[in-house]
C-alpha positions in Angstrom: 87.2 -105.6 -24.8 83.8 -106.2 -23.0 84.0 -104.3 -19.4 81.5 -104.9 -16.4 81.7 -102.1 -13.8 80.1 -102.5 -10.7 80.0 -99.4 -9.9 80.0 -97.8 -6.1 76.3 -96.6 -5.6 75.4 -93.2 -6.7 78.7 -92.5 -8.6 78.8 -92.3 -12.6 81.4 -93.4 -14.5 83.8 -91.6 -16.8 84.0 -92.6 -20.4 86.5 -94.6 -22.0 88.0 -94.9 -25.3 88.2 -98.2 -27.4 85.9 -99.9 -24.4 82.7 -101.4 -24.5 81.5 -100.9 -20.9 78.7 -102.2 -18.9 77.9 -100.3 -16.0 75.9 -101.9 -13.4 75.0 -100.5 -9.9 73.9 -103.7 -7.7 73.1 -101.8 -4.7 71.1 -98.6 -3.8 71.3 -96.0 -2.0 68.8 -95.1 1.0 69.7 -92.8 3.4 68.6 -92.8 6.8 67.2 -90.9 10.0 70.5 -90.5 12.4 71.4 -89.3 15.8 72.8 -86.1 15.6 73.7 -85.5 19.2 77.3 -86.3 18.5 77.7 -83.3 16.2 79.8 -81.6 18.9 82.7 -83.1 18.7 86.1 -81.7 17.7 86.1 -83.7 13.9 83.5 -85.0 11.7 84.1 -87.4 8.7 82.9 -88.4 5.8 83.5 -91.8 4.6 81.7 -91.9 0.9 80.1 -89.7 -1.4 76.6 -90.9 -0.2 78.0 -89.8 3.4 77.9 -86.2 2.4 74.4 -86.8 0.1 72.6 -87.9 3.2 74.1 -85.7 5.9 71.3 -82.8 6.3 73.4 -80.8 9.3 75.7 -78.6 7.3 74.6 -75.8 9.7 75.8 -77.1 12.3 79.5 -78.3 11.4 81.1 -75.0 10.0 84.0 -74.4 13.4 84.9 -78.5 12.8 87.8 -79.8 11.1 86.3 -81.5 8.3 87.7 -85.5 7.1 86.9 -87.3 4.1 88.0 -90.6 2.5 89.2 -89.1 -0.7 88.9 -86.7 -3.8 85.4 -87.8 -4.9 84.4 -86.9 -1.2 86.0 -84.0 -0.7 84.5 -82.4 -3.8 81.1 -83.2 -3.0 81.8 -81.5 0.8 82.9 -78.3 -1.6 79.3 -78.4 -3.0 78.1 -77.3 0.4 81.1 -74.7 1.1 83.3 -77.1 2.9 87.5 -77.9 2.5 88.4 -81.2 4.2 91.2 -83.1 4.5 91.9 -86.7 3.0 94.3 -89.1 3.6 96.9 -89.9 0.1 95.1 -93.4 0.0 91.7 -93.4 0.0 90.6 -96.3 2.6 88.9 -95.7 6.1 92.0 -97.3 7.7 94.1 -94.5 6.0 91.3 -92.0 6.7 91.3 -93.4 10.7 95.6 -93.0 10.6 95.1 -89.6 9.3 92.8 -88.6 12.4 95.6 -90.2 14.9 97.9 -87.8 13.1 95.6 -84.6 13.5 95.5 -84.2 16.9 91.7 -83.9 17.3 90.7 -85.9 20.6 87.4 -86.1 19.4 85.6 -87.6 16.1 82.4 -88.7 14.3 82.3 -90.3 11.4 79.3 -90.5 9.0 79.1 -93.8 7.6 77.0 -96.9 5.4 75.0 -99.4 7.9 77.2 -101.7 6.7 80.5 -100.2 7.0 83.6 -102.4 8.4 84.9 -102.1 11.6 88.2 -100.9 11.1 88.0 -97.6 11.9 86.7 -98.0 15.2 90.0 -100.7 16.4 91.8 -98.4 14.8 90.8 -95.0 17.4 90.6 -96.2 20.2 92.8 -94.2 22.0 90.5 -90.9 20.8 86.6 -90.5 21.2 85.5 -91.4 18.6 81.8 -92.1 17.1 80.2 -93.6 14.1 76.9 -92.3 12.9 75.2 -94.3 10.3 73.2 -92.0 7.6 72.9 -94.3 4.9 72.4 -98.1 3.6 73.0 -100.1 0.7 70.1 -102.3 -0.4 70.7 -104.8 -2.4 68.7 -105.3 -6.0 68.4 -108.9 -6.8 66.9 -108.3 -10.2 70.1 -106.5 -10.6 72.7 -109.3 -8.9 71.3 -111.9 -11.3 72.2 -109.9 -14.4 75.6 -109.7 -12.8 75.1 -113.5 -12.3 74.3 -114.5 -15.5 76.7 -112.1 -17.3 80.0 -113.5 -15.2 78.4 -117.2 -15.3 78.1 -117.6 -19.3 81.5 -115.4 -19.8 80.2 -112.5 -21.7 82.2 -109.8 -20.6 86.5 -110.2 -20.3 86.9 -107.6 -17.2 85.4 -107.6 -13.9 86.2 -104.2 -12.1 85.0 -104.3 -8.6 84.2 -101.1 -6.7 84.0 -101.6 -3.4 84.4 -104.0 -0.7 81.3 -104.7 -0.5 80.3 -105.2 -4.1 83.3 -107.7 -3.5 81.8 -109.9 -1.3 78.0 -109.9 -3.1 79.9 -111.2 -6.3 82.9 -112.9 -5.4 81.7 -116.5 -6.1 80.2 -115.9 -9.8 83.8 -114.7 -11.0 85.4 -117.6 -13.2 89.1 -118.0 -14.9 87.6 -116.7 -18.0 87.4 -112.6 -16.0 90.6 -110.7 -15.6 89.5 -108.9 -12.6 90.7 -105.2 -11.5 90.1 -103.5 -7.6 89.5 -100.3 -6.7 92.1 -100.5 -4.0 93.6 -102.8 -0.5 90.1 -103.0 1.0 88.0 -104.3 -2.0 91.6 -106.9 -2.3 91.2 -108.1 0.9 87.6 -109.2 1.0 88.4 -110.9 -2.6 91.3 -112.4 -0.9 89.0 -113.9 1.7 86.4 -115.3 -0.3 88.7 -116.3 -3.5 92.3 -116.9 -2.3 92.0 -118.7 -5.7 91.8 -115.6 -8.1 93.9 -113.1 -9.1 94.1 -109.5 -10.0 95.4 -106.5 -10.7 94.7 -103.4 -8.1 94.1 -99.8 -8.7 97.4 -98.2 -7.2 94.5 -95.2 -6.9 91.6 -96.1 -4.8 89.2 -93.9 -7.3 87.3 -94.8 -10.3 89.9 -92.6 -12.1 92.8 -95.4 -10.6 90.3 -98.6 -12.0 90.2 -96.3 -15.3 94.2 -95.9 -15.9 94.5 -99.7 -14.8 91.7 -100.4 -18.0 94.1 -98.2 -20.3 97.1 -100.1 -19.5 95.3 -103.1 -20.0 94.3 -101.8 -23.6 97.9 -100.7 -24.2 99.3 -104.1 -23.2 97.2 -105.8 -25.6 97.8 -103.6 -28.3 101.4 -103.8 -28.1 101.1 -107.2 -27.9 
């Protein structure tokens, strides 16, 4: 079974067994000078990986409670000496209900330029602020290899990574691709743009989640 993997940027992908995988990263990472002058507030969060890579204020965060979206996060906030908390499903919507639930009246929230807006309908009622430290620039030599992989059917899975990644792709996905998401955001933008297709989603929103949903895949064919 022929995998593609568009991959969320900066993250590496674990091996798997019986797989041949192509792992493609469409978008790249470059992080970005940010306004630091909310780093008073009661909370700060971290909403990716790249987040906590760009963040250069470590210094000045060590009396906040610390959020993050998930595992993959909150391990690379341990590199730097820091325990957060994380929601049990790893979205920015379940990141923002975890914050309602914490009591802090005051947040920011390290994010990607291009981030969605749901976090910020969603805590309203708290302050809440959104600092943007990073973007994700997209590599057309990249996105036509993805093109031209999905358009001639040459690979049998499609396992999209983000929400994002979703929407760059969406249209180049034909009935020959069983398609997998990482989880209820990257569905929903799929949703949007392809009402027409359907898939299977990561009941983890992790790598590790798209990785059991390839196993069971490879189970279900074997025992068929």
């Amino acid at each position: 079974m022929r995998v593609l993997y568009l991959r969320p940027e900066g993250s590496s992908l674990p091996e798997i067994p019986g797989f041949e995988v192509l792992n493609v990263s469409i978008f790249s990472v470059k992080c970005l000078e940010y306004n630091d002058s909310y780093l008073g507030s009661e909370g700060i969060a971290f909403t990716s990986v790249n987040a906590v890579k760009c963040f250069k204020d470590f210094n000045r965060i060590g009396n906040k409670r610390i959020f993050s979206i998930g595992p993959g996060t909150a391990e690379e906030l341990r590199k730097h000496g820091f325990e957060s908390t994380y929601p049990t499903r790893y979205t920015s919507r379940d990141l923002a209900l975890l914050i309602l639930g914490s009591g802090v009246r005051e947040v920011t929230a390290f994010r990607s330029l291009k981030a969605s807006d749901d976090m910020g309908k969603l805590l309203v009622s708290i302050s809440y602020h959104e600092v943007y430290n990073y973007d994700l620039i997209l590599d057309n030599g990249k996105l036509n290899q993805v093109r031209e992989l999905l358009s001639t059917c040459s690979v049998d899975v499609v396992v999209l990574t983000s929400s994002l990644i979703a929407k760059s792709v969406a249209n180049f996905i034909r009935d020959c691709h069983r398609v997998v998401t990482i989880g209820p955001m990257t569905s929903a933008s799929l949703k949007t743009l392809r009402p027409d297709l359907s898939f299977i989603e990561s009941d983890e929103s992790t790598i590790e989640g798209t990785v059991k949903v390839m196993k069971n895949l490879r189970g279900g064919e074997m025992n068929g």
